[in-house]
Structure formats: C-alpha cells, structure tokens
C-alpha positions as CSV (number, residue, x, y, z in Angstrom):
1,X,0.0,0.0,0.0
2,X,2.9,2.5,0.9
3,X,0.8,4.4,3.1
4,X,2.3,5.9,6.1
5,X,1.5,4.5,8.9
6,X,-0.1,6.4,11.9
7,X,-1.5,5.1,15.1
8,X,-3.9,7.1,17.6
9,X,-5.4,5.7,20.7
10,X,-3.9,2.8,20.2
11,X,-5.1,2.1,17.1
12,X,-4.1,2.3,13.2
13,X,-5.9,5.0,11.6
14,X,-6.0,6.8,8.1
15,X,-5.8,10.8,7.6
16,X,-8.7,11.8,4.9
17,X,-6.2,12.9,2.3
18,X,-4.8,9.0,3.0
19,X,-8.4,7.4,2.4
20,X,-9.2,9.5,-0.9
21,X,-5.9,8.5,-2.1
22,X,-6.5,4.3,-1.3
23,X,-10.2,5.0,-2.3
24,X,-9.0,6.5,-5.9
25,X,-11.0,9.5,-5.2
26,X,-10.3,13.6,-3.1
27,X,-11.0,14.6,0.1
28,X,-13.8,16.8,-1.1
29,X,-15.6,13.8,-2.0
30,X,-15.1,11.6,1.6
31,X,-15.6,14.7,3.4
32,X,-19.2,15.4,1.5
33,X,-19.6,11.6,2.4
34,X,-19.3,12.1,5.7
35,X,-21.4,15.2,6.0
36,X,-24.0,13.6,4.4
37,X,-24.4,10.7,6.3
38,X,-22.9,12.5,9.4
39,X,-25.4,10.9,11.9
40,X,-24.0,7.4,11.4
41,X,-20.6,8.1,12.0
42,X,-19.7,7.7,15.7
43,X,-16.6,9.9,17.4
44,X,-14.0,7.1,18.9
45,X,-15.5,4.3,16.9
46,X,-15.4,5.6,13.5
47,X,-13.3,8.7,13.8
48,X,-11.0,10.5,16.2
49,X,-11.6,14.0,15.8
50,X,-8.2,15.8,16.8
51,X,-8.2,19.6,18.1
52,X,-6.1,21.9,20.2
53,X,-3.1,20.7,21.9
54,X,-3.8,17.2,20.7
55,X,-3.8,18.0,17.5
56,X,-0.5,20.4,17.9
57,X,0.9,17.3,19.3
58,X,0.0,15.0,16.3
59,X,1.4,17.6,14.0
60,X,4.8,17.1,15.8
61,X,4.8,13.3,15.6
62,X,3.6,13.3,12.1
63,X,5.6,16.0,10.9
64,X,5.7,14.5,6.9
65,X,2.3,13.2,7.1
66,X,1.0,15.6,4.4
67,X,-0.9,17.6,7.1
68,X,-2.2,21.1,6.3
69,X,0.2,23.4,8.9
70,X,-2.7,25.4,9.2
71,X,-6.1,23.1,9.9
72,X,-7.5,23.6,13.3
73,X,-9.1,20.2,13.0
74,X,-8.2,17.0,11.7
75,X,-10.7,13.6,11.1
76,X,-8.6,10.1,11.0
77,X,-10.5,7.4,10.2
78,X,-10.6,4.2,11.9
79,X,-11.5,0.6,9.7
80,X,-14.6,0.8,10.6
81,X,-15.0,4.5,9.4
82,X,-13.2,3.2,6.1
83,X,-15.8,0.6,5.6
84,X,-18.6,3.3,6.4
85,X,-16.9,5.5,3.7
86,X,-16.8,2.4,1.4
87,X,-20.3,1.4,1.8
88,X,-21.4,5.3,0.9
89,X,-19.1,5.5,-2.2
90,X,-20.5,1.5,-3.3
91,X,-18.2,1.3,-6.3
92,X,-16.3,-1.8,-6.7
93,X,-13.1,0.4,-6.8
94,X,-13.9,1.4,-2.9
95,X,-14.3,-2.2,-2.2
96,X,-11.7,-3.5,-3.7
97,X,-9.5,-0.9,-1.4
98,X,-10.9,-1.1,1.4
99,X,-10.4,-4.6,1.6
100,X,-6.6,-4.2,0.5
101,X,-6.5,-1.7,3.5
102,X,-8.1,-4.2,5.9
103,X,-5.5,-7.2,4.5
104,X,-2.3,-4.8,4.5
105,X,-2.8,-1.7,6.7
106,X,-5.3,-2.0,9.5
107,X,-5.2,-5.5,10.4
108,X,-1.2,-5.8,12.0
109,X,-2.3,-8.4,14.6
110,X,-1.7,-11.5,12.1
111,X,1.7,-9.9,11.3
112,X,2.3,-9.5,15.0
113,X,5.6,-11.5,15.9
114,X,5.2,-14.6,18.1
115,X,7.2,-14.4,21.3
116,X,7.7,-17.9,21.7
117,X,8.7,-18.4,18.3
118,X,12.2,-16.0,18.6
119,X,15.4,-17.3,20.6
120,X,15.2,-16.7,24.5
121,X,17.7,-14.1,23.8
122,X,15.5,-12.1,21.3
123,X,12.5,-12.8,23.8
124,X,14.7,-10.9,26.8
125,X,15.3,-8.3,24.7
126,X,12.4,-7.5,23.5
127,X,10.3,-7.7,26.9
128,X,13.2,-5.8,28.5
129,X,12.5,-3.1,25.7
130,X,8.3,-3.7,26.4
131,X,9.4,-3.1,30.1
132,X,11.2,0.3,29.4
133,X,8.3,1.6,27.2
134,X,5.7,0.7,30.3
135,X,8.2,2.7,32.6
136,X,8.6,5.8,30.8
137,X,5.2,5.7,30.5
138,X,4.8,5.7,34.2
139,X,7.1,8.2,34.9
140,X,5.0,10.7,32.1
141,X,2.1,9.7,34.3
142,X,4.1,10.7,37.6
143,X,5.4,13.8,36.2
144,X,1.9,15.1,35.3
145,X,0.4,13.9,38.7
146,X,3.5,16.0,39.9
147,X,2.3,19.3,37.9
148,X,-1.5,18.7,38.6
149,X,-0.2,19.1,42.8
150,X,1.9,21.9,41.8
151,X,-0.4,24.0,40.2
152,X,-3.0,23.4,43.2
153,X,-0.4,24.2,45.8
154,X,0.9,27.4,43.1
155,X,-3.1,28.5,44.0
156,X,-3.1,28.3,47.3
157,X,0.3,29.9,47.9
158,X,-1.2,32.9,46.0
159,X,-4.1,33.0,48.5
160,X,-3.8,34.3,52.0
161,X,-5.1,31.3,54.2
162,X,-4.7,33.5,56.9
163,X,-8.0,34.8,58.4
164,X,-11.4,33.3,58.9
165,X,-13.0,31.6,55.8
166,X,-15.3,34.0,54.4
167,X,-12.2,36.2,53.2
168,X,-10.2,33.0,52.3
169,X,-13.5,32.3,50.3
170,X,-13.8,36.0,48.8
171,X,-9.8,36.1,48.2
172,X,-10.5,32.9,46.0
173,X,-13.4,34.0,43.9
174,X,-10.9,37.2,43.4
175,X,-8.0,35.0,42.1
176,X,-10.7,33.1,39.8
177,X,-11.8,36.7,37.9
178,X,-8.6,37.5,37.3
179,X,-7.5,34.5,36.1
180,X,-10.2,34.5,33.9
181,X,-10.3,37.9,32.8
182,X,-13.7,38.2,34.0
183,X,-15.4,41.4,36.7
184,X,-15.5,40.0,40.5
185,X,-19.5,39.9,40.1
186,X,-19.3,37.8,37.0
187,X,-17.1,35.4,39.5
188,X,-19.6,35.0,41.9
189,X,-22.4,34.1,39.0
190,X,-20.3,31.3,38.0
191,X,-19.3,30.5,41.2
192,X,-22.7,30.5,42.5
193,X,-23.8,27.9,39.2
194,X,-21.2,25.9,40.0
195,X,-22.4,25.4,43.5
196,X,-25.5,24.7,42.8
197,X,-24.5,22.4,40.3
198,X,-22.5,20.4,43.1
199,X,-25.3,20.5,45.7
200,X,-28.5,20.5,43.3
201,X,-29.4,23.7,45.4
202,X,-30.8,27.3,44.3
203,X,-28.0,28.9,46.5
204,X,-29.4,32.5,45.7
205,X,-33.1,31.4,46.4
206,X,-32.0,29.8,49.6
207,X,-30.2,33.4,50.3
208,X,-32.9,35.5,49.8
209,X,-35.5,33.6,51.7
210,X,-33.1,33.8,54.2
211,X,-32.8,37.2,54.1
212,X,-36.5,37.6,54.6
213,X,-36.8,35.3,57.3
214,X,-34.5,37.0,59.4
215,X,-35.1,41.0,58.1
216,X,-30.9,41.1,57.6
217,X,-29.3,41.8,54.3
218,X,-26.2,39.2,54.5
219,X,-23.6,38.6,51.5
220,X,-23.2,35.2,50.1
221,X,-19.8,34.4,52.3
222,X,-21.7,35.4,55.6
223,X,-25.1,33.6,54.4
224,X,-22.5,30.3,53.4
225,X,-20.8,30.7,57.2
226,X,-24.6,31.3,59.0
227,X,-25.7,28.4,56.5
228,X,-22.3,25.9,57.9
229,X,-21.4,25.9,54.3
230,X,-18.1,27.7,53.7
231,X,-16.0,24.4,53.6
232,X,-18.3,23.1,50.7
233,X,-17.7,26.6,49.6
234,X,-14.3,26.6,49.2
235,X,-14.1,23.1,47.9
236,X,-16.4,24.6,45.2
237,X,-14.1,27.5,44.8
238,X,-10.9,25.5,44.7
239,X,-12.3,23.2,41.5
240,X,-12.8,26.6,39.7
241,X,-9.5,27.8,40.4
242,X,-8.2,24.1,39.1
243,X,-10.4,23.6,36.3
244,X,-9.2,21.0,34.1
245,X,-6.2,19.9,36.5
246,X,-6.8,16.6,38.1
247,X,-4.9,14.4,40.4
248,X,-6.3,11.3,39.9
C-alpha cells in the first residue's frame, strides 16, 4: 500500500487525504460523504476527531504526514470509518481498497511477531525493551500527577489562608476573575452555578428567603458561614481555580 502508517489511541488509523488517495478518489468527496451521512458516524468508533493541543501534538509526531500546517481540526478514520466511507461510495473500486486496506494496513495483529517463536535471547530483549516503554510511561504519568499538585499548591500559595473563611472564600473567587479575565460579580455568577450544580441547590433562592426570614441583608460568604457551608464553599471554589487539572 505504501501508506504511512499512523497510530492514535492505540489504534491504526488513516488521515482523509490518505483514504481519498487508497479510495482513488479527493477529500472533497469523503468529506461530502461524511457530512452527508454524518449521523452514522460515531466519534471514537469511527473517527478520532483531533483539536487543540492534541492536535498540535500530532502535527509534531507526524511532521511529513502531508498535514495542512494550518487546519484547526483534523478527522482520521478508523476501519470501521473506512468501511462506512466504502459502503457510501458502493463502487467496486472502494471495495476493492478497502479490503486491500483491511488485509495490508489496519489488520497488524496476524503480522504481530510470536514471542515464543524467537530465541530466549531475542524474547529478553524485547520484553526488556516492552518493560522500558511501560516505565517511561509511568514516569509521564508521575510527572503530570507531579504538575497537577503543583499547580493546586501554586493556587493556594497565591491565597492568604490566613484569616477566617469568608475572606479565604472571597480572596479565592478574586483570584478566579482575574485568572479569567472576568469582573468579580461575574465570578460569583459562576461560582454560584457551579455550587448549585455540586449541591443540586438554588443557592441565591435559599439566600434571599433567608434574608426575609431574618429581616438582615447578609452577603453570600456570611449567608454560606450562617448556613455551615463555607468548607463546601471553598471546595467549590478550589475546582474553579483548578479547572481542568486533576490528580487522579
């Protein structure tokens, strides 16, 4: 086939300019394939849609691939999204390839190399060098467990823990506007939707009947404190400030 081989998720996949070229046809035409039959195409099991950093990182590792430098998004197609691009085509040239693509590019596992077939010295080296790989992976894995704490300690350095909690509370919704670019009042919208979300509570509702009950106008950290809800607060306030960054 000559193709280029490329692998994503663990899996063999095909760039659309790769396809139209084994399919004898142009990416104009798979692309209008797939928007027209766009609801049978499943993300992950047909196609591995690749954006932002992921797909900055692909361009990297497949340098000579034949990549656009300036796509913002990039479709590869697994076999079964071949065979869905075949079956909308239905020429015998698109059948012919796709099965020359399923005999010669996606299907390596016949072609896979029998361990117990090489010499015990072969069979050492190569689980030694299976054994590195699985390493370095877990040390990539620690390193980013390493950054995720970092960042959340970097936060909380930045935010004066000394004093009671409704300033440590106000201090953090102030750190989240500014990290976001966003007025303070704007924080405490989204920080009040993001409660809610966590608790399946109308925080604001809750305040204002409050506020009625008792005849006192109170601000959200005092009605969280009178409320015993400033740790759930913060907790709240602290996934904001880390949004994205896990440790798990």
């Amino acid at each position: 086939m000559g193709l280029m081989v490329i692998e994503q998720n663990g899996q063999r996949v095909l760039t659309t300019q790769q396809l139209a070229e084994a399919y004898g046809t142009d990416e104009k035409r798979i692309s209008e394939n797939f928007t027209r039959n766009q609801k049978r195409y499943v993300e992950g099991k047909h196609f591995i849609l690749l954006q932002g950093d992921q797909l900055r990182q692909f361009k990297s590792e497949y340098a000579n691939c034949g990549i656009a430098p300036n796509i913002n998004k990039l479709y590869l197609w697994t076999e079964k999204g071949a065979w869905l691009h075949a079956k909308s085509l239905n020429t015998d040239e698109a059948w012919e390839a796709y099965e020359r693509l399923v005999d010669e590019y996606y299907n390596v596992k016949e072609n896979a190399v029998n361990l117990q077939m090489l010499s015990p010295q072969l069979q050492t080296l190569i689980s030694l060098e299976l054994r590195q790989k699985q390493l370095e992976k877990e040390l990539e894995e620690a390193k980013k467990q390493v950054t995720a704490v970092q960042h959340r300690l970097d936060n909380i350095d930045r935010i004066d823990t000394i004093g009671n909690l409704r300033q440590r509370l106000n201090k953090m919704i102030q750190r989240y506007a500014r990290q976001n670019g966003i007025p303070f009042n704007h924080a405490w919208k989204d920080f009040v939707q993001a409660f809610n979300t966590a608790y399946k509570t109308n925080l604001e509702l809750r305040r204002q009947n409050y506020m009625n009950k008792t005849g006192k106008d109170v601000s959200r950290p005092q009605f969280l404190e009178d409320m015993g809800l400033l740790e759930d607060a913060i907790r709240v306030a602290d996934k904001m400030l880390n949004k994205g960054v896990t440790t798990q």
